[in-house]
C-alpha positions in Angstrom: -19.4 79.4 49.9 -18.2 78.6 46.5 -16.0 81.0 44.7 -16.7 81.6 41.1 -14.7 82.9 38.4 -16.1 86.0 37.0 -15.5 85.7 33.6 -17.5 84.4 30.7 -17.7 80.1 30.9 -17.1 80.3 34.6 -19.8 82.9 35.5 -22.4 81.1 33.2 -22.7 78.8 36.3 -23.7 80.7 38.9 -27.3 80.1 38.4 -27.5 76.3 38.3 -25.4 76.1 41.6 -27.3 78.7 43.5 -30.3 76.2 42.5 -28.6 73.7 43.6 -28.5 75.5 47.3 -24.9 76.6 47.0 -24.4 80.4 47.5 -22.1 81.8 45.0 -19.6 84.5 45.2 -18.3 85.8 41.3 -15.0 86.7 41.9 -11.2 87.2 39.4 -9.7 83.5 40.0 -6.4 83.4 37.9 -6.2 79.5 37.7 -8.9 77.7 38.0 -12.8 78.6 37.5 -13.7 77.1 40.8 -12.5 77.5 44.9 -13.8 76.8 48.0 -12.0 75.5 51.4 -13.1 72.5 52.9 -12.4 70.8 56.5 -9.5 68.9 56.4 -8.1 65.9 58.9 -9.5 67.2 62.4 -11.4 70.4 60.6 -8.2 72.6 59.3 -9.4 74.2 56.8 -8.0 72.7 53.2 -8.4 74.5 49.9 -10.3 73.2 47.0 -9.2 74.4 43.0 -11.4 73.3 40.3 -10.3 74.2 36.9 -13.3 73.0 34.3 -12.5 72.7 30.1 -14.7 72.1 27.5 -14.9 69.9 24.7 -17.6 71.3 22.4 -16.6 73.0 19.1 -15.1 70.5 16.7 -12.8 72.5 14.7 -10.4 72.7 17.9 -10.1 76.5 18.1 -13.5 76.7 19.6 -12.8 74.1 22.2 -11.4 75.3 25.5 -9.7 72.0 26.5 -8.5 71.2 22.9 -6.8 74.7 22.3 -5.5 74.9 25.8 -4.1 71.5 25.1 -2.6 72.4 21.7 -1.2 75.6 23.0 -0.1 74.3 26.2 -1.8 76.6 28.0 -2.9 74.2 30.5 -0.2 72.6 31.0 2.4 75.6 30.9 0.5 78.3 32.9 -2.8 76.9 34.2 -1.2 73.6 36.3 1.6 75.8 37.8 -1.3 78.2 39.4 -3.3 75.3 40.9 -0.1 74.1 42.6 -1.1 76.7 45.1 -4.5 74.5 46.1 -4.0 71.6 48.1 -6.5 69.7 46.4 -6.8 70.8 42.6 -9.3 69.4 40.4 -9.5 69.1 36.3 -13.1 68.6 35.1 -13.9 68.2 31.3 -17.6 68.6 29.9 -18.8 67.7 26.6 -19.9 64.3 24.0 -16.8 62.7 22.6 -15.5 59.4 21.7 -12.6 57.8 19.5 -14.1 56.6 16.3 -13.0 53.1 14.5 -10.0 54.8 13.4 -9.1 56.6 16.4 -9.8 59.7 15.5 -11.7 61.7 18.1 -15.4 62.8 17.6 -17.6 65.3 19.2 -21.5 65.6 19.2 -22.2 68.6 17.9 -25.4 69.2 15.6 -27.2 65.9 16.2 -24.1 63.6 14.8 -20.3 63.2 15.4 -18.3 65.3 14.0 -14.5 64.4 13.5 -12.1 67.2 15.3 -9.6 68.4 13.0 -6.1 69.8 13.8 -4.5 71.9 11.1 -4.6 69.4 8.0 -5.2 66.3 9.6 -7.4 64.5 12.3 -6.9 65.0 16.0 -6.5 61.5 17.7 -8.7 60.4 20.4 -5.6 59.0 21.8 -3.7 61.7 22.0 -5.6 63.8 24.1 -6.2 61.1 26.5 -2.3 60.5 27.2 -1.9 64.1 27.5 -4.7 64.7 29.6 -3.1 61.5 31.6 0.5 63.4 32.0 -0.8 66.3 33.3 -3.3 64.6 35.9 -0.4 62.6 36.8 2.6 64.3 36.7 0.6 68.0 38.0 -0.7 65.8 40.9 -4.3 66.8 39.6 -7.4 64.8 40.4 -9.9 64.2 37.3 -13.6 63.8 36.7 -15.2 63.6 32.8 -19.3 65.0 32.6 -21.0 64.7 29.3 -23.3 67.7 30.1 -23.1 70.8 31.6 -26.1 69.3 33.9 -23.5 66.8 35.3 -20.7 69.3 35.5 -22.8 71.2 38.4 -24.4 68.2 40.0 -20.5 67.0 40.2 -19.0 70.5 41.4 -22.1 70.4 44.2 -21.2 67.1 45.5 -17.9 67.4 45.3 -18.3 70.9 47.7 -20.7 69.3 50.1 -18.6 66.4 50.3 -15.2 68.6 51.2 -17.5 70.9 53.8 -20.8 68.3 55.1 -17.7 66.5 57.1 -13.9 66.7 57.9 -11.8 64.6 55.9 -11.7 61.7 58.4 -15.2 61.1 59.2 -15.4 60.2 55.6 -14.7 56.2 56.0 -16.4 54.5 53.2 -13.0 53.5 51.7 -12.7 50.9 55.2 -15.8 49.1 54.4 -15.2 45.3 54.9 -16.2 42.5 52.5 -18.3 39.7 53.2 -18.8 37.3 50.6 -22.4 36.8 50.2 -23.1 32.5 51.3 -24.7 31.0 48.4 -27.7 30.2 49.8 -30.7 32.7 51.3 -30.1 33.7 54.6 -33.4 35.0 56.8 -31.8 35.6 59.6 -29.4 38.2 60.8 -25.8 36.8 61.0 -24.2 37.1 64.6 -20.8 39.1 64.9 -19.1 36.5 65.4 -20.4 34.7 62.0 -19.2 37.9 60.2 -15.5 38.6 62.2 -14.5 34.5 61.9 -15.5 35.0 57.1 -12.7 37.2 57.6 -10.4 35.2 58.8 -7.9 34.1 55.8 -8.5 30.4 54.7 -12.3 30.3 56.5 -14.7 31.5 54.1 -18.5 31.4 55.2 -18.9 27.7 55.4 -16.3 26.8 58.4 -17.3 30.0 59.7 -20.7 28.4 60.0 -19.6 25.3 61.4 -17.1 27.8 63.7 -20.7 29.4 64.6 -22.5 26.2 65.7 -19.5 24.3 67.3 -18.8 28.1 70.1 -22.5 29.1 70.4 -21.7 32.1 68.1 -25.4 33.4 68.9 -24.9 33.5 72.6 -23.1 35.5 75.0 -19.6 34.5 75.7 -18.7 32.9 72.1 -15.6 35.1 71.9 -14.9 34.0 75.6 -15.1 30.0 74.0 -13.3 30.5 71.5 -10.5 32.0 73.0 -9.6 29.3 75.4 -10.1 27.0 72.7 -6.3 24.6 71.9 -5.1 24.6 68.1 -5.8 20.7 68.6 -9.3 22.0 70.4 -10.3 23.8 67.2 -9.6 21.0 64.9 -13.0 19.0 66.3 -14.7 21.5 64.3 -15.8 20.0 61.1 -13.5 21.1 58.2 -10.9 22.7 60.5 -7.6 21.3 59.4 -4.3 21.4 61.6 -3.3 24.5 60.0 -6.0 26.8 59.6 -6.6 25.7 63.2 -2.7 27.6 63.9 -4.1 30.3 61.6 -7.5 30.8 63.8 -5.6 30.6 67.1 -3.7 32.9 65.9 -5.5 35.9 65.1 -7.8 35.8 68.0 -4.7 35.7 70.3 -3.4 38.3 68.2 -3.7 41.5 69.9 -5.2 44.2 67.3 -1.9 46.5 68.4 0.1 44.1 67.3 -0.9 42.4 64.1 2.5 43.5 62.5 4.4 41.2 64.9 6.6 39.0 62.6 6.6 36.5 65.3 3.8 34.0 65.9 1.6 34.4 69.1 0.4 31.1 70.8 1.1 27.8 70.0 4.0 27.3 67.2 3.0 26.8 63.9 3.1 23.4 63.0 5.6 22.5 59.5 3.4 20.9 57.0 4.3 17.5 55.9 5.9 16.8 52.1 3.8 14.1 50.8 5.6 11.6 48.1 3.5 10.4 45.6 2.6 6.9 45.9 4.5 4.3 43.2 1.8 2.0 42.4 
């Protein structure tokens, strides 16, 4: 259940996220317009603060972020209350862009419209280094929607993402790169094809030739590979004496202990200094 604040700008949203399949609870939230609690590491339950401005309104004292901004508001009384969620969010909504002069602009009408502050022109810059203090500095995460449409899509995702799954089932951030070969490939790549690209210095062309030379398609590559010398790995083609080290290495490197400053295996041999010929 999402909470909602149940004053005007808050409240207006109740529809769209109940049509979104969100039920919806309108309720007095003192800083921020949105709350739920999410599942945390191993399911605790973690609480979620969404605080959303607006940027429409291009004279500044109709626009929620600017004024709050200007006043200090935000800042002085709005950022201290979200302290008090352990995961606080700052979402702005509206059109708006730094023209060739810097000056910021909001779509308002059909056209941009330059936003003034008391005699002069407000600068796009400006509110972008204070809205980059107080994300900072307050600890607040930060998400920009053009249109009020996007503003409850995000708030939806960003609910069923906190309460679909705990916090650590969500692993997409340990994805692992593997740089695509630069030819078409129509078959699917063995495990071992894919673990031995990893390996620092290989790249997908020795792994290929790594591949060939220990059966990688077959049962018992691993096995091959593992009783394989440094100077046993350097009969495959393009293996050099010390990537060899490197690959023995790592697959005698036991995955508890790949912070061992020490070597495993055979020692590393020094690389020679070459002296440039004197024709």
């Amino acid at each position: 259940m999402i909470l909602l604040d149940d004053r005007i700008g808050s409240k207006d949203m109740r529809g769209a996220l109940e049509r979104q399949g969100v039920q919806v609870d309108l309720t007095r939230l003192d800083s921020c317009d949105v709350a739920f609690v999410g599942r945390g590491i191993d399911d605790e339950p973690i609480t979620v603060g969404i605080e959303l401005k607006r940027v429409h309104g291009s004279d500044g004292a109709k626009s929620d972020l600017l004024t709050s901004l200007r006043s200090g508001r935000l800042a002085g009384h709005q950022l201290g209350g979200m302290q008090a969620y352990e995961r606080a969010w700052l979402i702005t909504e509206g059109l708006w862009r730094g023209n060739d002069e810097g000056v910021l602009e909001i779509w308002e009408r059909g056209h941009w419209q330059p936003v003034r502050a008391g005699n002069s022109f407000l600068l796009m810059g400006d509110v972008e280094s204070q809205i980059l203090s107080i994300i900072t500095r307050g600890g607040l995460s930060y998400w920009h929607c053009p249109m009020q449409r996007d503003t409850i899509r995000f708030i939806t995702r960003l609910y069923r993402w906190w309460t679909d799954k705990s916090l650590d089932e969500h692993r997409s951030h340990q994805a692992i790169y593997l740089p695509p070969p630069d030819r078409a490939i129509f078959t699917e790549q063995s495990v071992f094809l894919k673990m031995m690209s990893c390996v620092p210095g290989v790249g997908y062309d020795k792994a290929l030739a790594l591949n060939a030379y220990f059966e990688g398609d077959k049962d018992g590559a691993f096995d091959r590979m593992y009783t394989a010398s440094v100077k046993g790995l350097q009969d495959v083609p393009g293996i050099g004496m010390l990537l060899a080290q490197r690959i023995y290495n790592t697959v005698h490197t036991p995955a508890t202990a790949v912070t061992r400053s020490e070597p495993r295996g055979e020692p590393e041999p020094k690389a020679r200094s070459r002296r440039p010929r004197v024709r």
